[in-house]
C-alpha positions as CSV (number, residue, x, y, z in Angstrom):
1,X,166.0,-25.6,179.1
2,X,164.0,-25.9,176.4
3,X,164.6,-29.7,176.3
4,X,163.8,-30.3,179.3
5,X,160.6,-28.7,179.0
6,X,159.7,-30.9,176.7
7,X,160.7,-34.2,178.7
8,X,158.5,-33.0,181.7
9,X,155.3,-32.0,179.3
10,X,155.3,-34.8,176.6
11,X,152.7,-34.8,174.1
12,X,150.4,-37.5,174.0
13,X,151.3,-40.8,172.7
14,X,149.7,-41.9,169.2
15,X,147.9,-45.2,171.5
16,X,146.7,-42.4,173.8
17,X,145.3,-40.3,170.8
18,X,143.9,-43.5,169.6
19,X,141.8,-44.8,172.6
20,X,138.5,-45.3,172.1
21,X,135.5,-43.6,174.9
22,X,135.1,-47.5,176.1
23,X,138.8,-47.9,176.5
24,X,139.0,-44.6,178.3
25,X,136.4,-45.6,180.6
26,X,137.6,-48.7,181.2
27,X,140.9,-47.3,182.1
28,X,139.5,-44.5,184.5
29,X,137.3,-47.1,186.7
30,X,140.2,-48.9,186.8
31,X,142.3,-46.2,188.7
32,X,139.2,-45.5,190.6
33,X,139.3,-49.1,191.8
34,X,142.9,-49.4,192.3
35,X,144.0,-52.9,193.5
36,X,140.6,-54.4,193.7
37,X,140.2,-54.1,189.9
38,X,139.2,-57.8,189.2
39,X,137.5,-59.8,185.8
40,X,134.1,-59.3,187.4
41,X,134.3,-55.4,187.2
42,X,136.1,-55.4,183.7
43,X,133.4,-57.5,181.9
44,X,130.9,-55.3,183.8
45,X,132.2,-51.9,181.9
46,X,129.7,-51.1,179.6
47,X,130.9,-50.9,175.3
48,X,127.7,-49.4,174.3
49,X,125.6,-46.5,175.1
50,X,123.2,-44.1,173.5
51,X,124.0,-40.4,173.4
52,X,121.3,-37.6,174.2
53,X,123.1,-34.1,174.0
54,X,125.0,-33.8,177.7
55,X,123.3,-37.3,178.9
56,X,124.7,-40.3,178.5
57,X,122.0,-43.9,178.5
58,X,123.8,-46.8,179.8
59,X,122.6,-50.3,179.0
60,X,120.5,-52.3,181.9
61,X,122.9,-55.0,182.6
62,X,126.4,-52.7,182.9
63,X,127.8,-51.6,186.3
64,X,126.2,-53.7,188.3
65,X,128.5,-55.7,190.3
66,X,128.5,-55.4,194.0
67,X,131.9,-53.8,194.3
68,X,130.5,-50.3,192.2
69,X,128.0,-49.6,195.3
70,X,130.9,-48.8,197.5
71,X,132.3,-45.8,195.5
72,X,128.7,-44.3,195.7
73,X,128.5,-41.2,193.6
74,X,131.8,-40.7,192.5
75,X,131.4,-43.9,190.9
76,X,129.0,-42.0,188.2
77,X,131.0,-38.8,188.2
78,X,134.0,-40.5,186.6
79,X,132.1,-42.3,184.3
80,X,130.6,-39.1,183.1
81,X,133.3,-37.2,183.1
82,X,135.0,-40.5,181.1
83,X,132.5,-40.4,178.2
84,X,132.1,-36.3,178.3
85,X,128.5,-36.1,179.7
86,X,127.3,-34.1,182.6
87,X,124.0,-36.4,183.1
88,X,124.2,-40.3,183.2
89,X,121.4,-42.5,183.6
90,X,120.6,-46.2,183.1
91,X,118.2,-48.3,181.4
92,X,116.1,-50.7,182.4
93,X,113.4,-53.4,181.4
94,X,110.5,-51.9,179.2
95,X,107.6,-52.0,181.6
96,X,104.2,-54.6,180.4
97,X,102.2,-51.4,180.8
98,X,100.9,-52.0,176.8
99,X,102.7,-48.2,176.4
100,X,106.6,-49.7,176.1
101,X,107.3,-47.1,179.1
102,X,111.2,-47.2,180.2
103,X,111.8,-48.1,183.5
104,X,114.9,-45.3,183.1
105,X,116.6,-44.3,186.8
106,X,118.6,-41.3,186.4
107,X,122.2,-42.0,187.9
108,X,123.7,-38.3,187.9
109,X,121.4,-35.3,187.4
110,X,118.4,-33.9,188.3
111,X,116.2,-34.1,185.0
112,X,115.5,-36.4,182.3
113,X,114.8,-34.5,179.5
114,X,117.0,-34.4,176.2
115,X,117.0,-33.0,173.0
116,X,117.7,-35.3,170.0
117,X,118.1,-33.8,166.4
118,X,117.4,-36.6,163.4
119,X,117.6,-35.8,159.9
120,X,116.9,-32.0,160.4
121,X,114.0,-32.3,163.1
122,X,113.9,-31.8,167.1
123,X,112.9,-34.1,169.3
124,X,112.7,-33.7,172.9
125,X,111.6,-36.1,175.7
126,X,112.4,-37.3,179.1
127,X,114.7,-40.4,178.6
128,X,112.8,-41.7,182.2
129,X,109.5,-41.7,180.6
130,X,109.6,-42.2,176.7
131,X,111.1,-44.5,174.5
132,X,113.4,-43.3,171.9
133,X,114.5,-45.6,169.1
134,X,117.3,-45.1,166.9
135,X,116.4,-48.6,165.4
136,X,113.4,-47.0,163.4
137,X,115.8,-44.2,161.5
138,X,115.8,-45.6,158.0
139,X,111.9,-45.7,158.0
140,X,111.6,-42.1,159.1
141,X,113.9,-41.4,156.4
142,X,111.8,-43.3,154.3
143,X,108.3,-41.4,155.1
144,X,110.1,-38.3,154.9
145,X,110.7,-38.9,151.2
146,X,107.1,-39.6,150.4
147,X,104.9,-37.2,148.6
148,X,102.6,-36.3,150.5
149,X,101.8,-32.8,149.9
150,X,97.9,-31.8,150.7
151,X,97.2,-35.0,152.6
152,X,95.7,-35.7,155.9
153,X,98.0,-38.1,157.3
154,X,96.4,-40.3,160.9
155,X,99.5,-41.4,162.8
156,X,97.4,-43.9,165.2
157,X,100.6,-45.1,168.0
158,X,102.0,-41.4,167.5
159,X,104.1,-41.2,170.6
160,X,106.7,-38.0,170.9
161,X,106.4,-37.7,166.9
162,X,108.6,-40.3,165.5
163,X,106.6,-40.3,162.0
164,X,104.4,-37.6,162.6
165,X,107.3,-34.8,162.2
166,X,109.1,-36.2,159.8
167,X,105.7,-36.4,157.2
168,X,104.4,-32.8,158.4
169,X,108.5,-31.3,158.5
170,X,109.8,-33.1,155.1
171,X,106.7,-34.9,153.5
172,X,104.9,-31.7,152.9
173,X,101.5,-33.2,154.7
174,X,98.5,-30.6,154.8
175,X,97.7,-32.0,158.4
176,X,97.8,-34.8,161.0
177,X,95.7,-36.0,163.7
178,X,97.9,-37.8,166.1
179,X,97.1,-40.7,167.9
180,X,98.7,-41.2,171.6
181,X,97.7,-42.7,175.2
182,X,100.6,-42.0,176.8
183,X,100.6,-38.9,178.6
184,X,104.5,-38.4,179.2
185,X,104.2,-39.1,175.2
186,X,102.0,-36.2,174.7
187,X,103.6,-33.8,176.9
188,X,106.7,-34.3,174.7
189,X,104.7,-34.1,171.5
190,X,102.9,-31.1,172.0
191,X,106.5,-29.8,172.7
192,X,108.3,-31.6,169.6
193,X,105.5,-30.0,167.1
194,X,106.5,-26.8,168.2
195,X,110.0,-26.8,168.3
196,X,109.4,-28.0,164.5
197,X,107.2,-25.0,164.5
198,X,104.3,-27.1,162.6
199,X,101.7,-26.8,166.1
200,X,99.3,-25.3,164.0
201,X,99.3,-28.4,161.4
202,X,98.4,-31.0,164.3
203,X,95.9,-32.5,166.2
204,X,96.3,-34.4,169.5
205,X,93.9,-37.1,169.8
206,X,95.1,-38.2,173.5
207,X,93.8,-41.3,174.3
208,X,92.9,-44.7,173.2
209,X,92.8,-45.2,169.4
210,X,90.4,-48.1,169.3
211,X,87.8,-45.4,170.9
212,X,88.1,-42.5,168.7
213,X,85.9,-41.5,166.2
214,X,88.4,-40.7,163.4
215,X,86.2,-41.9,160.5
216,X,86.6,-40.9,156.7
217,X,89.3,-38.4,157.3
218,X,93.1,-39.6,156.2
219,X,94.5,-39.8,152.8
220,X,97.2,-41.9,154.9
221,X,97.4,-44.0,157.6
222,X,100.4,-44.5,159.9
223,X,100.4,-47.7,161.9
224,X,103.9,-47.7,163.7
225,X,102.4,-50.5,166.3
226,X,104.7,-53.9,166.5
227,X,104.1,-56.1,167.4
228,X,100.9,-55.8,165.3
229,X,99.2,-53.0,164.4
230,X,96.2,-54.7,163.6
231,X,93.7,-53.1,165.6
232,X,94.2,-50.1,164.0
233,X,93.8,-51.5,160.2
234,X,90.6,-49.6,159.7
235,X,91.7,-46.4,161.1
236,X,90.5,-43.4,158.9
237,X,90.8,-43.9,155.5
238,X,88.6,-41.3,153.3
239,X,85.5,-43.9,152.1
240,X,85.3,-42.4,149.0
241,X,88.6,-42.1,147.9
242,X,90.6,-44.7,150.1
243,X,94.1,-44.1,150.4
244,X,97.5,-45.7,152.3
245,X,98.1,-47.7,155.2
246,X,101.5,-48.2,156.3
247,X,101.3,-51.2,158.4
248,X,104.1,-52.0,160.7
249,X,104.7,-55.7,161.6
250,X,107.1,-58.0,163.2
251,X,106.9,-61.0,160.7
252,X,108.9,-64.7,161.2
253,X,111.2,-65.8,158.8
254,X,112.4,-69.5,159.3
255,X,116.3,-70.1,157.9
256,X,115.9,-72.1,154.4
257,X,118.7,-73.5,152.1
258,X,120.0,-70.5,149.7
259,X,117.9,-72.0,146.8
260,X,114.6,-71.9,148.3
261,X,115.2,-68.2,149.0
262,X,114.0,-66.8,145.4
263,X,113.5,-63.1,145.2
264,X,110.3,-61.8,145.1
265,X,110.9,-57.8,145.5
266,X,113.5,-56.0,145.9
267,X,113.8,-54.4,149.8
268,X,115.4,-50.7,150.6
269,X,117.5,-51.9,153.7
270,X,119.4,-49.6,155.5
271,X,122.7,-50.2,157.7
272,X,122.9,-53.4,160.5
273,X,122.3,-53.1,163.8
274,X,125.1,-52.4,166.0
275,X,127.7,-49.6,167.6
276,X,130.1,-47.7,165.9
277,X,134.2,-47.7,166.6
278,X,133.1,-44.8,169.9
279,X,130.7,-47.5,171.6
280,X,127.9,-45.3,171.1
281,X,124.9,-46.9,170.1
282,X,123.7,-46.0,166.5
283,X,120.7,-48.9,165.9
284,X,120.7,-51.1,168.8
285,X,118.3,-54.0,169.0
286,X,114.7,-53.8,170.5
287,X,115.7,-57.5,171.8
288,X,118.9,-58.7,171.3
289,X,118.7,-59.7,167.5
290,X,121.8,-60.0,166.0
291,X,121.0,-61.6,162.8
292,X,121.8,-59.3,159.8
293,X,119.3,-58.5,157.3
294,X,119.7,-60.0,153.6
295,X,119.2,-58.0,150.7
296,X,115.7,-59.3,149.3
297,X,111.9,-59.7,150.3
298,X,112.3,-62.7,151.3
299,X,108.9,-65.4,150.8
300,X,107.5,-65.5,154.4
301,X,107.5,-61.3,154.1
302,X,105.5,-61.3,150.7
303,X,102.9,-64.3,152.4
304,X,102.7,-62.1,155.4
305,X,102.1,-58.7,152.9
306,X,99.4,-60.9,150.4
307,X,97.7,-62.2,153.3
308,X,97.4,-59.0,155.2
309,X,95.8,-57.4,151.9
310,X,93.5,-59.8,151.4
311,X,92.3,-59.8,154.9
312,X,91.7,-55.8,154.6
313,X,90.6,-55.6,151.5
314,X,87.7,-58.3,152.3
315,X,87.2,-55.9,156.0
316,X,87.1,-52.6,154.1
317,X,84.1,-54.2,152.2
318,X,82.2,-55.2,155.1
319,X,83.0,-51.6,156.7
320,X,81.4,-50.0,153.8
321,X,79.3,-52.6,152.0
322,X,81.1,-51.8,148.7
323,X,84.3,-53.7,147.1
324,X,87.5,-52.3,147.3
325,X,91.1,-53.5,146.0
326,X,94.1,-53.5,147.7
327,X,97.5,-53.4,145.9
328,X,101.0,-54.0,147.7
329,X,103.0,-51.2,147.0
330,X,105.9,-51.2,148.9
331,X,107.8,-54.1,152.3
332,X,110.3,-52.1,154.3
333,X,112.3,-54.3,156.3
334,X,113.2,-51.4,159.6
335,X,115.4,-53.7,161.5
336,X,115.9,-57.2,162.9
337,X,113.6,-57.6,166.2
338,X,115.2,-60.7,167.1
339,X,116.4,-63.9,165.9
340,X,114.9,-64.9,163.0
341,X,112.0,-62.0,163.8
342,X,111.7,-58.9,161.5
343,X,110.3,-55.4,162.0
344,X,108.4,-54.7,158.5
345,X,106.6,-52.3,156.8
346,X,103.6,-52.6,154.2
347,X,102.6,-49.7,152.2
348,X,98.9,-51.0,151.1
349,X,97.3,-48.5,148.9
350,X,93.3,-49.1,149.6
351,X,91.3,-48.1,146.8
352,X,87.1,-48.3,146.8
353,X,85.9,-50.5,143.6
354,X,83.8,-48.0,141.3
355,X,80.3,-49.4,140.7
């Protein structure tokens, strides 16, 4: 008897134990479908996804063949159940509204919002109104390493606290005045700060950043804008003391033979774009970039960082009709934006020239 209980209740095979969440999907659809499984509906299951506690982000361009709208809802049931979520909704084109708002329809659900825990902060937000980007973790790892203890730190594009949390949280910063125009942004900031419990360290400046009046107040500038953030290049710093802009910039580096390439500075890179073995998105590209970053500041970044010095230092002495040096302290490279298109960062420490 006891044999035979074993035939009828096998244990899983070692392929079944090894199946990856796309595979699993993949092979659920298909015995949803049945016979009118076909090559248009395989290439259509997504790979990739991003992950946000029970809800599940597909990309914009998977499931979207005709034969899906037939099976109507249980069509995101399965593939919920599939990847272990209980909310599933779908990305699509950022909107040109100059605030990178998600055009995000919820498939299964009644409510966007998530919680999303990076490097020992919270972050909440509705996935159908913010932008979340996983791209940007090694530079808030970065800023949460920097010493900023007693500064007032300006975070001018703010949006649901990306930087802001991790410099108040881990960088020890006295206080921030954020930056944000968005109001679905703000909503989810106010929220973020305290869920961090660090409300009382924070000012929300909602609005337009180019019409504030946040003059001679920063010790540090954050200016997460690509882009360019170049609107913002004057944003705060202390006149008589100066301070640092972190200046965020998509540069373009044209392909040169190897020897041509001569190192400059070194660059803190952190891991390529991609998925990991689950399909789940860990970095994935702003715009399709696939090209993998090298290990050195390469010459078109150190032109762009020169050039972008000497063009504030010569506009911080026309603001305050004194000289000022600049110095290049740090480039960043975040992430690949595109081909041949970085996302960069320039700490610029801006100092006013004693008389």
């Amino acid at each position: 008897p006891c044999a035979t209980s074993l035939l009828q209740d096998p244990i899983p095979s070692r392929a079944a134990r090894r199946q990856t969440p796309a595979q699993k999907l993949r092979d659920e659809l298909r015995r949803l479908v049945g016979e009118s499984w076909s090559e248009e509906l395989e290439r259509d299951v997504p790979r990739a996804w991003q992950r946000h506690g029970d809800l599940v982000l597909l990309s914009e361009d998977s499931l979207r063949a005709a034969p899906w709208e037939k099976l109507g809802p249980v069509l995101w049931e399965t593939v919920a159940s599939a990847l272990g979520a209980r909310r599933l909704a779908r990305r699509g084109r950022v909107l040109p509204d100059g605030m990178r708002s998600p055009s995000v329809t919820l498939l299964l659900g009644q409510d966007g919002w998530v919680e999303h825990m990076d490097n020992g902060i919270r972050y909440t937000f509705d996935v159908t109104k913010c932008m979340f980007s996983p791209g940007n973790i090694t530079e808030k790892l970065r800023v949460a390493s920097l010493p900023c203890s007693g500064e007032v730190l300006v975070d001018l594009y703010a949006g649901i606290g990306y930087f802001t949390l991790p410099y108040l949280v881990h960088a020890a910063a006295a206080f921030a005045h954020a930056c944000e125009w968005n109001s679905h942004a703000v909503e989810a900031l106010q929220r973020n700060l305290v869920l961090n419990g660090v409300q009382d360290r924070c000012h929300i400046h909602h609005g337009d950043s180019r019409q504030l009046e946040l003059q001679d107040v920063a010790d540090r500038v954050n200016l997460g804008l690509i882009p360019s953030s170049e609107e913002g290049w004057l944003g705060g710093l202390k006149k008589g003391t100066g301070g640092v802009l972190h200046i965020h910039h998509n540069v373009e580096t044209f392909p040169t033979p190897a020897p041509l390439q001569a190192p400059v500075l070194r660059a803190e890179l952190g891991s390529p774009e991609g998925a990991n073995s689950d399909g789940e998105a860990q970095h994935p590209m702003e715009d399709g970039g696939k090209e993998a970053l090298g290990a050195r500041i390469r010459p078109e970044w150190q032109r762009w960082a020169e050039s972008t010095a000497a063009r504030i230092r010569g506009l911080l002495a026309e603001l305050h009709g004194q000289p000022w040096r600049t110095s290049i302290l740090h480039i960043e490279a975040v992430k690949s934006y595109a081909p041949h298109v970085h996302h960069l960062v320039l700490d610029l420490e801006c100092r006013p020239t004693l008389p």
